[in-house]
N, C-alpha and C positions, 0 to 999 in steps of 0.2 A: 451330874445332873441327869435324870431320869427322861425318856423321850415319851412322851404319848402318843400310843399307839393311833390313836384319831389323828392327830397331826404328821401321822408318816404318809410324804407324797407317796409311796410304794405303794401304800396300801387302796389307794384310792380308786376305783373303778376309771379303766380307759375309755369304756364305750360313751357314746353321746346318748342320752338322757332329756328326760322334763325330768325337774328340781324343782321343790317349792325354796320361796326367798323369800324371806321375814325381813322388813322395812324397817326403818326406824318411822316414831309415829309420825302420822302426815306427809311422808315422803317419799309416798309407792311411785307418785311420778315421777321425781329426782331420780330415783332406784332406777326405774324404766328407762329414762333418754340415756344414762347414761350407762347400761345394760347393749342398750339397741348398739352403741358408738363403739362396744368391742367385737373383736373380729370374732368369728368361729362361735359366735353365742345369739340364741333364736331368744327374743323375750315375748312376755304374751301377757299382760297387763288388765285381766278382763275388767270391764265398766259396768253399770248401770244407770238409765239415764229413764225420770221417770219427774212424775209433777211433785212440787212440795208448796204447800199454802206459805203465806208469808203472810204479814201485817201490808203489804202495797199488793195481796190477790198471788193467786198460783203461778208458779215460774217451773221451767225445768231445770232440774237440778242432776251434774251427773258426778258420780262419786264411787270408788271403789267397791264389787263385788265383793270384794275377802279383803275387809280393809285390817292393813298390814300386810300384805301376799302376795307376792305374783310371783309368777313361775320364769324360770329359763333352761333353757336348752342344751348344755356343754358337756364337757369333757372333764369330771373335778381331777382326774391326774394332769391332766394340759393347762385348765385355765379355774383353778378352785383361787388361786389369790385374786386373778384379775375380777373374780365374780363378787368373791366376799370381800374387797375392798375399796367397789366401787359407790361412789357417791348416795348416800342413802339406803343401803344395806347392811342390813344390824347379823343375820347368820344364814345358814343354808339349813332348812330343816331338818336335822336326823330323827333316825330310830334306832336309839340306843347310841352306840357310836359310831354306824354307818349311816352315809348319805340315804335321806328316802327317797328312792325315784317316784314319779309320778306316773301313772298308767298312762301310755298313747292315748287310750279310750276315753280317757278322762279328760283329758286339753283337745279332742276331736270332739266330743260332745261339747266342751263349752265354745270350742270354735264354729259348730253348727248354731250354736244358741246366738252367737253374738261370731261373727266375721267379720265385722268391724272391730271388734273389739269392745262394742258397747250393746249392751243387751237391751232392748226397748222393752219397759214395762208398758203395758197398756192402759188407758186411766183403771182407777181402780173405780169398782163397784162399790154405788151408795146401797148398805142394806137395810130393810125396816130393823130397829129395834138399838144400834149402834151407833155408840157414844160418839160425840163429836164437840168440836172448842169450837165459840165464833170466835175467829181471829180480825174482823174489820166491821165495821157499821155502829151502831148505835147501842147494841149488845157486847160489843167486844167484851172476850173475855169469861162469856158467861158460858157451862156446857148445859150439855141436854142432848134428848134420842130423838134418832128417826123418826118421825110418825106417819110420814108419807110422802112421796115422789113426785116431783110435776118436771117429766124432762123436758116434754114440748118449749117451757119456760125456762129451762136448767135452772130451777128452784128446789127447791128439799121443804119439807114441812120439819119443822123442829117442836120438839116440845121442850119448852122452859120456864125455870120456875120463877115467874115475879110477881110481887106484892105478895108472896105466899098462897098464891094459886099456882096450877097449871098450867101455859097456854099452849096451843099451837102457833107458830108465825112462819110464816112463808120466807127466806134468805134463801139470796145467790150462791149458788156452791162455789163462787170466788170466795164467799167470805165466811167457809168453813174448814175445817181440818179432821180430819178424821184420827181417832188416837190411836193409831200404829208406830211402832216405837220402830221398825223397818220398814222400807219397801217391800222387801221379800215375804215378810211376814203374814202378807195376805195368800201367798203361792203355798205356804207351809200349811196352811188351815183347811 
């Protein structure tokens, strides 16, 4: 029987390291408590915690930055089983068939970003011109664009189309959603 050279403990880097660690889906937090509960291994779990419309008005919602991801900290010659075989981790990311470490600078910047561990988005910006869903009132359901702003009221002006006109109607931006398929997605643009 042939050995694989990726699977020789020998071969595996002694220094302590950030690693990225592929989740299995949905269970970056499983991954995490039970990362944290091994000895000699640093985990770093980053969040995002930001508003999302709903059908009962906008709530905070917080949810994985790198969903499937989070990072740890070890030694893959000392503790590469106890890492890859804990509760809710699917593999350790390589390249090629070496472990890929993650740059210090890179889990220091996102520990500036978030020191909690949860990265606070700030609402996001209504702007003229962009598409939006009513998700609650007597519209539900219907989209239409920005047409104008009244914050003093936290109202939007919308434009939407009924009886096959135009109009403008004034709604609470409780009971609108904006069509970003991420949070992040506004920081990218």
């Amino acid at each position: 029987m042939a050995i694989n050279k990726q699977d020789d403990p020998f071969l595996w880097p002694a220094e302590v390291r950030w690693y990225c660690v592929k989740t299995q889906p949905k269970r970056e937090a499983i991954a995490y408590g039970q990362l944290t509960t091994l000895p000699d291994v640093e985990a770093f779990f980053p969040r995002v915690r930001y508003r999302r419309a709903s059908d009962r008005g906008t709530r905070m919602v917080v949810d994985a930055l790198f969903p499937g991801y989070l990072f740890a900290k070890f030694s893959p010659a000392r503790l590469i089983r106890a890492v890859r075989y804990a509760r809710g981790v699917s593999y350790i990311v390589r390249q090629g068939t070496a472990f890929a470490p993650v740059p210090d600078s890179i889990i220091n910047a996102l520990h500036s970003l978030a020191a909690t561990q949860i990265l606070e988005l700030p609402p996001e910006p209504w702007k003229m011109g962009e598409q939006v869903r009513v998700i609650a009132g007597i519209f539900r359901g219907a989209t239409g664009t920005i047409a104008g702003l009244v914050p003093a009221r936290q109202r939007v002006q919308v434009l939407l189309e009924l009886l096959g006109q135009e109009r403008s109607i004034d709604l609470p931006l409780d009971n609108l959603e904006l069509r970003h398929a991420h949070p992040l997605q506004t920081l990218r643009s």
